[in-house]
N, C-alpha and C positions, 0 to 999 in steps of 0.2 A: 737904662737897660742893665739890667747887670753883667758882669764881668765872664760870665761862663757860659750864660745865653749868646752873648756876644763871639766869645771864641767860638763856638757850636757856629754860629752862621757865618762866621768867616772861612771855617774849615771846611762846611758843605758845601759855599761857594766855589771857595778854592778849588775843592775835588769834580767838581760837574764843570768848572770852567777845562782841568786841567787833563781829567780824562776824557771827557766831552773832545776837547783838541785831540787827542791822539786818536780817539773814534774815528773823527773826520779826516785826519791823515791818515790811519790804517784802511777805511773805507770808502773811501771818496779821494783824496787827493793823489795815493799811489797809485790808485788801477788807474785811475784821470792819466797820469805821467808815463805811466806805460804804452799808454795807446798812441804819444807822439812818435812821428815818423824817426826822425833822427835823435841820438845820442845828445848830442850835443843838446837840443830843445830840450831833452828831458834833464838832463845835470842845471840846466841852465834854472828852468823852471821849475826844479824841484828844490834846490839852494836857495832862490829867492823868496819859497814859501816857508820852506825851511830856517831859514834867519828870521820871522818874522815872528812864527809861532814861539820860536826859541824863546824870547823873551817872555812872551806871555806864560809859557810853561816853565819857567826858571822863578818869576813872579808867583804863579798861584801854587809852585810847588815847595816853595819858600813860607808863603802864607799857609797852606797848607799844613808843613811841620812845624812851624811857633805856636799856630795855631792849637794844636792837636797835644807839644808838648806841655804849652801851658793846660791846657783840661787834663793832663794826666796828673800834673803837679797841684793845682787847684782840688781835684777830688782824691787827692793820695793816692792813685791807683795804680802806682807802680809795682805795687804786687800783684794783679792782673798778670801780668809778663812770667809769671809762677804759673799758672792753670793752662793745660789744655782746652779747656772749655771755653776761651779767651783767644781762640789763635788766629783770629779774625783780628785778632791786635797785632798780634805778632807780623801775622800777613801785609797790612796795612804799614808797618814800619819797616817791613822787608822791601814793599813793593817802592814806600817814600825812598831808602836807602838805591836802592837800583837807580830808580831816576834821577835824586840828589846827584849820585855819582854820574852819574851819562851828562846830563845838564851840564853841569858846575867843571867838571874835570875833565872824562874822556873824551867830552863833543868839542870843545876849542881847543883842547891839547893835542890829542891824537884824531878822532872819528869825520870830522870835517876833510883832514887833509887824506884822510885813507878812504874817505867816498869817493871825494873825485876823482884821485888816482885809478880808483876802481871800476867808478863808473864808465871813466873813460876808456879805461881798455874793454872791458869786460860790464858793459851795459847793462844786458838782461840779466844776468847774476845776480850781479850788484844789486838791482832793484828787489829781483825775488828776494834776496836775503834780505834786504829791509824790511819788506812788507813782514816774511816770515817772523822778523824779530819784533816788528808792532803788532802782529796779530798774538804773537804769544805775551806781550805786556797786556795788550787791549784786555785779552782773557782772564790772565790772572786778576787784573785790576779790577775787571766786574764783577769775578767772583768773592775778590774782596768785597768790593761795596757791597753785595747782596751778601755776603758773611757778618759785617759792621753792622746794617740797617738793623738785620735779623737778631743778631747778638745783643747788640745795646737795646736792645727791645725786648728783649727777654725771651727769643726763640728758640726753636730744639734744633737749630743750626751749629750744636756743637758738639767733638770730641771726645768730651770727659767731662766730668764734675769740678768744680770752682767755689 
């Protein structure tokens, strides 16, 4: 199979395993965690699904960007990143950087110790502002994917001329 077929299927895996995860925790696993009775179940229960996904979205987010910057290096299309009409790219390497940084940095240095703290005084807060901060990634992310599919397809999902 060749080399760039190849990166293409590992980067739309990557992206449907990795947004696909944050779906299911913005839409199913956080209102799931709200509805336990006590604080505690919920920090408890939401940490341990929480540590599990981590991994897998630190993997296919990782996959994801090798992935994606080997196809930009392989087809030269680093000048892409010049055209409005391409900001589906842009979008897409803004959205990878946000999560890169949460994953990899803020979640075991900082974000982990300042949930609990959070959670446990101030429970329902805490969780709304999670949910609220995965519903605004979930968002932007699909609107990426449905910018990407469109774009690299040659659709009128764009901007400006390129």
């Amino acid at each position: 199979m060749e080399t760039l077929v190849l990166a293409r299927v590992l980067h739309v895996l990557s992206v449907v395993l990795w947004i696909g995860g944050v779906g299911m925790v913005t839409t199913v696993v956080l209102p799931a965690v709200r509805q336990f009775k006590s604080p505690e179940e919920q920090v408890a229960f939401f940490a341990r699904v929480e540590a599990r996904f981590a991994w897998q979205a630190r993997l296919t987010t990782l996959m994801a960007g090798l992935s994606g910057f080997y196809m930009l290096a392989v087809m030269d299309a680093w000048r892409w990143y010049a055209y409005l009409s391409f900001w589906w790219l842009h979008a897409m390497t803004l959205i990878w950087v946000v999560f890169t940084l949460m994953l990899f940095v803020l979640e075991p240095l900082v974000l982990h110790r300042w949930f609990l703290q959070q959670a446990r005084r101030f429970p329902e807060k805490t969780f709304k502002t999670i949910q609220r901060l995965h519903w605004v990634l979930l968002l932007l992310s699909l609107i990426t994917i449905a910018g990407a599919v469109v774009g690299s397809h040659g659709g009128l999902l764009s901007l400006g001329t390129g």
